[in-house]
C-alpha positions as CSV (number, residue, x, y, z in Angstrom):
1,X,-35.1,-44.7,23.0
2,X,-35.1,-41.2,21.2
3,X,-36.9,-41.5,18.1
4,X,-34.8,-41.1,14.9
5,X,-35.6,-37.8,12.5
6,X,-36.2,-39.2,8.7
7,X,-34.9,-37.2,5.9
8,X,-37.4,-36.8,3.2
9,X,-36.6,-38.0,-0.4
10,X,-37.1,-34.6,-2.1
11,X,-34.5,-33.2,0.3
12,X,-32.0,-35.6,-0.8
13,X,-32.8,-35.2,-4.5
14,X,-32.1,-31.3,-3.9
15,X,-29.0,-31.9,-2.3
16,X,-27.6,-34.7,-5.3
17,X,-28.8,-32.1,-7.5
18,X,-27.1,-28.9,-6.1
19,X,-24.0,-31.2,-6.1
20,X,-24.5,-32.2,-9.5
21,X,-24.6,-28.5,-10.6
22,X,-22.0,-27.2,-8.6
23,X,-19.8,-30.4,-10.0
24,X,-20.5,-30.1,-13.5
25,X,-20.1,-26.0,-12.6
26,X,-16.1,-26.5,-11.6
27,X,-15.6,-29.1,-14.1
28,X,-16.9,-26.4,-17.0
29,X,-15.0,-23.5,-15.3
30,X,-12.0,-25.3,-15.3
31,X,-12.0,-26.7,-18.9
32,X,-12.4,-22.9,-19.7
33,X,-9.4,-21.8,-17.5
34,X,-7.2,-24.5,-19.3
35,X,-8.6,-23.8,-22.9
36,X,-7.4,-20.2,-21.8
37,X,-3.9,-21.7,-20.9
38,X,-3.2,-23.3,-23.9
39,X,-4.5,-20.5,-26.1
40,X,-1.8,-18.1,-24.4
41,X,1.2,-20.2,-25.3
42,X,3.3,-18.1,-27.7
43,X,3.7,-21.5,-30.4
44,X,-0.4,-21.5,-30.1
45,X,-0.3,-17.8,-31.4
46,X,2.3,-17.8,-33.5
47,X,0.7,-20.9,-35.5
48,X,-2.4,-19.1,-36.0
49,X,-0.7,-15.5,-37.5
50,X,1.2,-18.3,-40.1
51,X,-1.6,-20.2,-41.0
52,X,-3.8,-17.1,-41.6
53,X,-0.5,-15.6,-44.1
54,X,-0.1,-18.8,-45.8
55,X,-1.9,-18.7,-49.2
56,X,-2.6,-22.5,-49.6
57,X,-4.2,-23.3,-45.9
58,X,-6.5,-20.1,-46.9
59,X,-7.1,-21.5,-50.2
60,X,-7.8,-25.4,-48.9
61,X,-9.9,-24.3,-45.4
62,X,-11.7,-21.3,-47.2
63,X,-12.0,-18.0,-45.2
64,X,-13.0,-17.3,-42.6
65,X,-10.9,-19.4,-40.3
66,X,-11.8,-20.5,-37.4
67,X,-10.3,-22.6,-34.7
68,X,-11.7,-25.2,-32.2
69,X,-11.1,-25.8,-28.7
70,X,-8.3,-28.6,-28.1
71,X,-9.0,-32.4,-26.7
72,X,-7.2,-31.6,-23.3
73,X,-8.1,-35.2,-22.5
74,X,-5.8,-36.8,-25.7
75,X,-2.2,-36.8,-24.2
76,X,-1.0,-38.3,-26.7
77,X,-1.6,-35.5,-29.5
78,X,-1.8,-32.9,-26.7
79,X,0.2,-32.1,-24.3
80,X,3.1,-29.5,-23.0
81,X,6.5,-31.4,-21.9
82,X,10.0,-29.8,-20.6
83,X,11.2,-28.9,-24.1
84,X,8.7,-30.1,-26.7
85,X,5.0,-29.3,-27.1
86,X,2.4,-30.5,-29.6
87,X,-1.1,-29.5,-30.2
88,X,-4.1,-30.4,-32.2
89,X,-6.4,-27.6,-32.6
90,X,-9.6,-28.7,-35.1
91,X,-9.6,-25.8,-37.5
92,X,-12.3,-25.0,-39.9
93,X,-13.3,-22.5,-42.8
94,X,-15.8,-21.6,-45.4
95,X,-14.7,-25.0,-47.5
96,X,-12.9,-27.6,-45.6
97,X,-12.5,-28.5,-42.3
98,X,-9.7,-30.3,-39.9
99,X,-7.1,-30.2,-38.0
100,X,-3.8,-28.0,-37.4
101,X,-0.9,-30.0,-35.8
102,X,1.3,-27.4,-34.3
103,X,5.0,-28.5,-32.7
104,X,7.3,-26.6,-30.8
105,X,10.6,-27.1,-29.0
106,X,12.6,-24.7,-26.6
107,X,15.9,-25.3,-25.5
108,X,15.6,-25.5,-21.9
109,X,12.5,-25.9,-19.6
110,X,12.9,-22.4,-18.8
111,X,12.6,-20.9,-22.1
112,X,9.8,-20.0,-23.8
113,X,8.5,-22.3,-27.0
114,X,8.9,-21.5,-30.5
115,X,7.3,-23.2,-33.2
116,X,9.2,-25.9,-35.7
117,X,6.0,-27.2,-37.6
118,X,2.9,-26.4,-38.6
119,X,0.4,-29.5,-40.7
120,X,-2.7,-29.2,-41.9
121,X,-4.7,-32.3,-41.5
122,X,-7.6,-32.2,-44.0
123,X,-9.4,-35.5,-44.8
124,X,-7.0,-37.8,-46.4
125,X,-4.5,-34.9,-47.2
126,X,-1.5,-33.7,-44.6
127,X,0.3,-30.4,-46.2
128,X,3.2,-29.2,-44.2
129,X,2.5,-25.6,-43.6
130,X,5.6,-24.2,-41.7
131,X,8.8,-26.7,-40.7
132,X,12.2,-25.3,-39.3
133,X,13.8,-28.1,-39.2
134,X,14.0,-28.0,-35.3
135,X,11.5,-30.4,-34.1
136,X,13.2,-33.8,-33.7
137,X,11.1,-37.1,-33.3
138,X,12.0,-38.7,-29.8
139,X,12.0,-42.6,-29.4
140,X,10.7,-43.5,-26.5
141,X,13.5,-45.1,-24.4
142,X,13.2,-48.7,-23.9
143,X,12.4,-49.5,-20.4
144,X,15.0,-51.1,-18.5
145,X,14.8,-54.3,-16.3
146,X,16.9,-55.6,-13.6
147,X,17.1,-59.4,-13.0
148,X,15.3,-60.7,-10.2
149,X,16.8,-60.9,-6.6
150,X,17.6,-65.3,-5.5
């Protein structure tokens, strides 16, 4: 019988670690890339030129302001569908601080998004900065069950 090689602990602790690093590596790079994504959407652009005219959101955040990066992880205030979108973006300035709640809708999943509204989340106050009228609440349909096979 051949005699078996050992690997020595400190060699597998440099390997979990190199894997650790180059893990948490891709993970950062590709939170970056997304961040990137979303901040090239024309809605996500467009909310920030309106909010940085509008007298009031200046007035309530203070200047300068300046935006955070967005939960990519909360689907349910984030996310990019076929014709609607909605983001929260964390804003903050010299005297408040929360969040800016942009919608946007486009009329087929082709086109490109335009904005409908634009709140400003601030501690217990919600002001409507920008509204269309286009955005339209969607009910989610209810599912539907078929009756079970005798």
């Amino acid at each position: 019988m051949g005699s078996l090689n050992r690997v020595r602990l400190s060699t597998l602790v440099q390997i979990a670690a190199g894997g650790f690093i180059a893990g948490s590596t891709a993970l950062y790079l590709a939170q970056k890339s997304m961040q990137k994504k979303v901040r090239a959407l024309p809605h996500y652009a467009e909310s920030l030129k309106i909010i940085a005219d509008h007298d009031k959101a200046r007035e309530a955040l203070g200047t300068p302001i300046e935006l955070g990066t967005v939960d990519l992880a909360d689907r349910h205030h984030n996310y990019v569908g076929k014709t609607n979108s909605m983001l929260m973006v964390p804003v903050n300035g010299s005297m408040a601080a929360g969040y800016m709640e942009v919608r946007a809708v486009r009329d087929t999943p082709e086109g490109v998004f335009s904005t409908a509204t634009i709140k400003l989340h601030l501690d217990e106050t919600v002001v409507t900065i920008y509204d269309t009228g286009a955005w339209r609440e969607e009910t989610s349909p209810k599912p539907t069950t078929t009756p079970a096979s005798k």
